[in-house]
C-alpha positions in Angstrom: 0.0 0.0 0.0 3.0 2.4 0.8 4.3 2.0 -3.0 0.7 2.8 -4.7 1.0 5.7 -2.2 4.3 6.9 -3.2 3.8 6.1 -7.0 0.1 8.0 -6.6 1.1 11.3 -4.6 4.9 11.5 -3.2 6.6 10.9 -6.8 4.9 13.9 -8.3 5.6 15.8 -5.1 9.5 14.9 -5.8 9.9 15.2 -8.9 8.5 19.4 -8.2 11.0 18.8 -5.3 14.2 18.0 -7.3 13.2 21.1 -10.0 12.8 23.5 -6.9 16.3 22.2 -5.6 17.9 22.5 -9.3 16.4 26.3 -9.6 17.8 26.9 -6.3 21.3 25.6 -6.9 22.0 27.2 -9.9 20.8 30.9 -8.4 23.5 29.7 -5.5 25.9 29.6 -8.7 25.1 32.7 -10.6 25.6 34.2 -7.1 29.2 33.3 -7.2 29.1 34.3 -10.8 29.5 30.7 -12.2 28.9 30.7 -15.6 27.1 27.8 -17.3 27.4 27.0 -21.4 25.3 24.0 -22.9 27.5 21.5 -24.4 24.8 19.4 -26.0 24.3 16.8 -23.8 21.1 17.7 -22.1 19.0 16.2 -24.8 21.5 13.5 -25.0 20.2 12.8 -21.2 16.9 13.1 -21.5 17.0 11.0 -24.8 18.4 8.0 -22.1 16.1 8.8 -19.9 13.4 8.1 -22.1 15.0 5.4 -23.6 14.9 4.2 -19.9 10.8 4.6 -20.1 10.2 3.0 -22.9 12.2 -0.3 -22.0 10.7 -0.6 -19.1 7.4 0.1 -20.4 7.5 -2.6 -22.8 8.6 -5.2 -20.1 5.5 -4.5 -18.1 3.1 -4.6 -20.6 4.4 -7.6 -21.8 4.0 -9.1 -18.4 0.2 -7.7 -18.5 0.4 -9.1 -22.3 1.4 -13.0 -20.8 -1.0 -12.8 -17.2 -3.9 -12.4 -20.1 -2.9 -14.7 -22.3 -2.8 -17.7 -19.5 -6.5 -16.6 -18.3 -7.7 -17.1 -21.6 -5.7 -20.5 -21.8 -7.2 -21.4 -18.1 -10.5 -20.6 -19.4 -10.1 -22.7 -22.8 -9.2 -25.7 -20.8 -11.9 -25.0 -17.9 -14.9 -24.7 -20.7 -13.4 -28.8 -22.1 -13.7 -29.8 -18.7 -17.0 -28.4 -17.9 -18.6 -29.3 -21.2 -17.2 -33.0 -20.8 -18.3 -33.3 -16.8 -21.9 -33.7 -17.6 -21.7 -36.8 -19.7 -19.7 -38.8 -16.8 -21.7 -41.2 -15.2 -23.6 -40.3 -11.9 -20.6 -40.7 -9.3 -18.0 -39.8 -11.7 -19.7 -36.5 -12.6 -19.9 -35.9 -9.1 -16.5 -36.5 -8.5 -15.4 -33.8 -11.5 -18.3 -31.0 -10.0 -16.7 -31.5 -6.6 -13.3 -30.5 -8.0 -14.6 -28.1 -10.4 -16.4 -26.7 -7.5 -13.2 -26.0 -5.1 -10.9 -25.3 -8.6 -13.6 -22.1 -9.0 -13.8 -21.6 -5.2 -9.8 -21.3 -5.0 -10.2 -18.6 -7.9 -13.0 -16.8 -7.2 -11.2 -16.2 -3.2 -7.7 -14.7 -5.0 -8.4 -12.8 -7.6 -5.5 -9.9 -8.1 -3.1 -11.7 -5.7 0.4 -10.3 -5.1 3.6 -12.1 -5.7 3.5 -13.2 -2.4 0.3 -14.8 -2.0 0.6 -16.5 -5.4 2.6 -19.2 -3.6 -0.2 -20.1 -0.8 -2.7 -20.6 -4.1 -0.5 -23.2 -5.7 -0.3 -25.0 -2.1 -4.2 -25.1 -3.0 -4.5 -25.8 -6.5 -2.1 -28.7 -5.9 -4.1 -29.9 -2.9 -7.2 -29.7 -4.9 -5.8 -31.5 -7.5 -4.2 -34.1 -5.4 -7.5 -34.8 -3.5 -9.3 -35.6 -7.1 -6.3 -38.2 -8.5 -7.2 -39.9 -4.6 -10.8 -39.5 -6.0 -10.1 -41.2 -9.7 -7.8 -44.0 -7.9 -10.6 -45.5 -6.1 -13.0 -45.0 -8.4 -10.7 -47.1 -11.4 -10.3 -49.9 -8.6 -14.3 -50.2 -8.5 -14.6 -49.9 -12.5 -11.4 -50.9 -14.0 -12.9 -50.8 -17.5 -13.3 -46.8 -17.3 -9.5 -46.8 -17.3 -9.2 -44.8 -21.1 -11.8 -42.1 -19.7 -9.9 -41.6 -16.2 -6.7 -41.2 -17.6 -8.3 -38.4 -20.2 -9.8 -36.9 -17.5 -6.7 -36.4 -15.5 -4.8 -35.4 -18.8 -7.1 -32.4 -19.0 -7.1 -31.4 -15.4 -3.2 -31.8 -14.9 -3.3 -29.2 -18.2 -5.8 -26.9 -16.2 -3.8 -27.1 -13.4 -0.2 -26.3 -15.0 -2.1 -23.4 -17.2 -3.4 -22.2 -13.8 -0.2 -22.3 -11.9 1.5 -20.3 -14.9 -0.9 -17.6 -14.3 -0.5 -17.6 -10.5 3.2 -17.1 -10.9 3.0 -14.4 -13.7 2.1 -12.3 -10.9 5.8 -12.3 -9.5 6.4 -11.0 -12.8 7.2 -7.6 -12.5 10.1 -4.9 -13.7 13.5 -5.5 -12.0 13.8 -3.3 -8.8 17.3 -2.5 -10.0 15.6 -1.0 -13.2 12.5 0.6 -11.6 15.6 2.3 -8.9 17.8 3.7 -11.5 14.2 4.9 -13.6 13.1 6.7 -10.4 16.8 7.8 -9.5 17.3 9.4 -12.8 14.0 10.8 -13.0 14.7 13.5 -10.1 17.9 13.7 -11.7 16.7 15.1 -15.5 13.5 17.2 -12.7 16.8 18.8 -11.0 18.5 19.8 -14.9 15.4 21.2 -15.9 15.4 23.3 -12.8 18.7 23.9 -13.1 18.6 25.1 -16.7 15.3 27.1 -16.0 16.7 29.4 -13.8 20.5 29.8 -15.6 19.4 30.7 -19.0 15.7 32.9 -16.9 13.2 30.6 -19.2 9.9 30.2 -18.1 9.7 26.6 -18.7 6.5 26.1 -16.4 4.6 24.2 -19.1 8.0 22.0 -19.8 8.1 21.4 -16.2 4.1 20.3 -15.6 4.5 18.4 -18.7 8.1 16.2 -17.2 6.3 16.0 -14.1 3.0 14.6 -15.2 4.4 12.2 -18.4 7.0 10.9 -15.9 4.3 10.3 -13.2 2.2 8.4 -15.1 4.8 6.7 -17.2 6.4 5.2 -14.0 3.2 5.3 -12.3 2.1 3.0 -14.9 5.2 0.6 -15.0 4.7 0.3 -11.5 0.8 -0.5 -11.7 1.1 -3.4 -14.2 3.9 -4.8 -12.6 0.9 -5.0 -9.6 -1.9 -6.0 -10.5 -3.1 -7.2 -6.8 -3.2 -3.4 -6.0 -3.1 -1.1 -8.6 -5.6 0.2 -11.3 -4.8 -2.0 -14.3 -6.7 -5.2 -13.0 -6.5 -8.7 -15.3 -10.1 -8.8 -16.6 -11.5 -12.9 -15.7 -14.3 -12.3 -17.8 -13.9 -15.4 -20.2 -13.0 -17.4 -16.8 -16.2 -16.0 -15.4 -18.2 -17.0 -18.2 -17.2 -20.7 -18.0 -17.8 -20.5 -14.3 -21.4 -19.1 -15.2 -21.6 -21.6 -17.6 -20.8 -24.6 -15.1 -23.1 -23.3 -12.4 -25.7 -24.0 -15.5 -25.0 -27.3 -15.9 -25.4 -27.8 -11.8 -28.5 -26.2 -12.0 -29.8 -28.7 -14.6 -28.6 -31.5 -12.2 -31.0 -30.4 -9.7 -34.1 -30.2 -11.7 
């Protein structure tokens, strides 16, 4: 909570922070009459710096890119195990409902999880898993001649459960803290140049200033956010694993009529 905190209000608030400080250092320096001449790296700097931006923009979004791509897999692999549950014999659909039934429970109790819960869901999904192959290996010992239909079944839920697992950890996926450091770092260091510059040469660079500030706080404020999806405003949308769920709690009603 501290980091959507910082990212959200105390960035900004450093980033005008580091300008003040740059204005203020270089009215120090024409004080002591210290002349400053541009030498052409400045843009060079801030061409780096968005350079910087852009690479770590692209490795977040990819990570948002993957964590949607293995929802749509968990839901393609969910639907074949729903559609196929309902023409299992009597105790044998039962037995796929019950661990379809804890499989959407688990889900539906973690959505947006951070890296650090991610680990306690694959205790879960394992358990649940484990507790259905207990399930199947009783039920081939009382009807050894369903052996071809078990061993499909638990093709397709050790598939739903390695798709599912991939998505759990994609949530540890996130920009290197290294990277996301020197990004931040730099950042107050191009706010304090700009100050800097501002008040050497007498510009009035308040629209060049607002604009670094606010690009730079949504930029990283954005890196940041998909990199955390358990708390921040770019949420995975389950909306295809939702409709499979919707579509299984269909079939269950069915069973009841």
């Amino acid at each position: 909570m501290f980091q959507y905190i910082f990212f959200l209000f105390l960035y900004p608030f450093l980033l005008l922070l580091s300008v003040f400080v740059g204005a203020r250092y270089a009215a120090h320096r024409l004080r002591l009459n210290k002349s400053w001449k541009n030498i052409g790296l400045e843009s060079s700097l801030m061409s780096i710096y968005a350079l910087l931006i852009s690479f770590a923009l692209v490795g977040s979004s990819n990570h948002a890119s993957q964590r949607n791509d293995e929802i749509y897999a968990v839901a393609d692999k969910l639907s074949l195990v729903v559609k196929k549950s309902k023409y299992y014999e009597p105790e044998l659909r039962k037995g796929v409902q019950n661990y379809l039934k804890a499989f959407f429970e688990i889900h539906n109790h973690n959505l947006n999880p951070d890296a650090k819960q991610s680990e306690g869901i694959v205790k879960e999904i394992v358990k649940n898993d484990q507790q259905f192959d207990y399930f199947l290996i009783e039920y081939i010992k009382q009807k050894p001649e369903s052996k071809a239909e078990i061993s499909e079944i638990t093709t397709e839920t050790s598939n739903l459960r390695s798709a599912y697992i991939r998505l759990t950890m994609n949530y540890g996926k996130s920009t290197p803290s290294l990277i996301m450091s020197i990004l931040i770092l730099y950042s107050f260091m191009m706010a304090f140049l700009i100050g800097f510059m501002k008040k050497v040469h007498s510009n009035q660079t308040f629209i060049v200033t607002c604009i670094f500030i606010i690009i730079s706080s949504v930029m990283v404020g954005a890196i940041w956010d998909q990199d955390h999806p358990g708390i921040g405003l770019i949420t995975p949308n389950y909306q295809s694993i939702t409709d499979v769920s919707d579509l299984f709690k269909a079939y269950l009603l069915r069973d009841h009529l």
